[in-house]
C-alpha positions as CSV (number, residue, x, y, z in Angstrom):
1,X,120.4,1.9,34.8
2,X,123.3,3.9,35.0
3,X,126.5,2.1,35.0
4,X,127.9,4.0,38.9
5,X,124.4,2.3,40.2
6,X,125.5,-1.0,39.3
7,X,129.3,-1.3,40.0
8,X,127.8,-0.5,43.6
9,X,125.4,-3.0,43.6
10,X,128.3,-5.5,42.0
11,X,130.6,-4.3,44.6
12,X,127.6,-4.6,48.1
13,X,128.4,-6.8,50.4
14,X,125.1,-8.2,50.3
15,X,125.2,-8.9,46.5
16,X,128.2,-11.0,46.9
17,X,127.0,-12.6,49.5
18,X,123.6,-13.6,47.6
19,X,124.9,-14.4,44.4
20,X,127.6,-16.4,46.2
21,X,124.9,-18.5,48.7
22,X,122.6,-18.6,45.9
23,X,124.9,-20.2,43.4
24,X,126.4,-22.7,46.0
25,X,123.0,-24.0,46.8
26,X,121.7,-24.2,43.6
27,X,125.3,-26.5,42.0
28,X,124.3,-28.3,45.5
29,X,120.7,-29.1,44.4
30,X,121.7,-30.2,41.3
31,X,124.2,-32.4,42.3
32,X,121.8,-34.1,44.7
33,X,119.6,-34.4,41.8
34,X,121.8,-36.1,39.3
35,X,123.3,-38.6,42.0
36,X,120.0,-39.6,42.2
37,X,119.4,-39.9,38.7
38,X,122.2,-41.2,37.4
39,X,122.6,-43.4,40.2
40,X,119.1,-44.8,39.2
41,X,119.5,-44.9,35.6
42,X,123.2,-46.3,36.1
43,X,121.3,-49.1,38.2
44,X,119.2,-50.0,35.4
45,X,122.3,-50.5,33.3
46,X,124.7,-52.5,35.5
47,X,122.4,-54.8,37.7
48,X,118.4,-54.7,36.0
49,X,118.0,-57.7,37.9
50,X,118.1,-55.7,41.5
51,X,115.3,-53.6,40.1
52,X,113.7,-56.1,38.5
53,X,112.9,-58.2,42.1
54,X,109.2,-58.3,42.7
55,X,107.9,-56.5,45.4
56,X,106.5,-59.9,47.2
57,X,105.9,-63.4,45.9
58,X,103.8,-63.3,42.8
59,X,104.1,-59.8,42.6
60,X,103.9,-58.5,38.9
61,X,105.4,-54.9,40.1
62,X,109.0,-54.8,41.3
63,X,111.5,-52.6,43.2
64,X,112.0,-50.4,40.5
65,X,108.8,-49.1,40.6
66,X,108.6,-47.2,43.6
67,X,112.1,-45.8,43.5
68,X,111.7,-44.8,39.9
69,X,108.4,-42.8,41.3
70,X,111.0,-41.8,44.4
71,X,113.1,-40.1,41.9
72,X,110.2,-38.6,40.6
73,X,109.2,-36.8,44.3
74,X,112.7,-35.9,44.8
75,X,112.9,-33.8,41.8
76,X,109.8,-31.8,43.4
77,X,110.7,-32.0,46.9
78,X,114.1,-30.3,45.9
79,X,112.4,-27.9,43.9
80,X,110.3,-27.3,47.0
81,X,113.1,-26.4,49.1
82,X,114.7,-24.7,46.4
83,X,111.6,-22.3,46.4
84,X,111.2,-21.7,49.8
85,X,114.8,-20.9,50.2
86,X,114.6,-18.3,47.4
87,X,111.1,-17.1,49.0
88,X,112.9,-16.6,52.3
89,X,116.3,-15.8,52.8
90,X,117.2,-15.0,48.7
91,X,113.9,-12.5,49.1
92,X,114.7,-10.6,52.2
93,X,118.7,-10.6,50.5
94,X,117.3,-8.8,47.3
95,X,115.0,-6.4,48.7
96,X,117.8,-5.2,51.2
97,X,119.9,-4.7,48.3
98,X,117.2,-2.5,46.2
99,X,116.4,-0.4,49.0
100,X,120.2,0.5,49.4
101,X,120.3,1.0,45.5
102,X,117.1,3.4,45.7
103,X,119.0,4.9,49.0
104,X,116.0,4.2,51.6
């Protein structure tokens, strides 16, 4: 690629724009993620006995079941809507920046 084709890519609009909306919603992802993480590992280490309540009398699984498997689905479900962000609006963002490369 010849270095004129991509200072005008680096200097589009669009391309700012994408990298910039891309990157600010991926850091926001993660952070989500590791709040939940942490918060659940940090759990484990300062109060085990809140995770460690049975579900119900007699119950041999406790609380921490569940929300360990909850941190579990959240990791996909943000992936999930990670993907079909990128599928969508990051998508139509890079195609509309190779045609104006290609000059269509």
């Amino acid at each position: 690629m010849k270095q004129e084709m991509v200072d005008a890519i680096k200097n589009d609009p669009d391309y700012i724009n994408l990298v910039k909306t891309r990157s600010s919603f991926a850091w926001t992802l993660t952070v989500i993620m590791l709040v939940i993480y942490f918060g659940f590992v940090l759990t484990i280490a300062f109060d085990p006995k809140l995770l460690g309540t049975p579900l119900s009398a007699g119950s041999v699984t406790t609380i921490g079941i569940p929300i360990g498997i909850g941190v579990i689905v959240s990791a996909f479900i943000l992936t999930g809507v990670y993907v079909r962000r990128a599928n969508g609006e990051f998508d139509e963002l890079t195609a509309k920046i190779k045609s104006k490369a290609k000059g269509e």
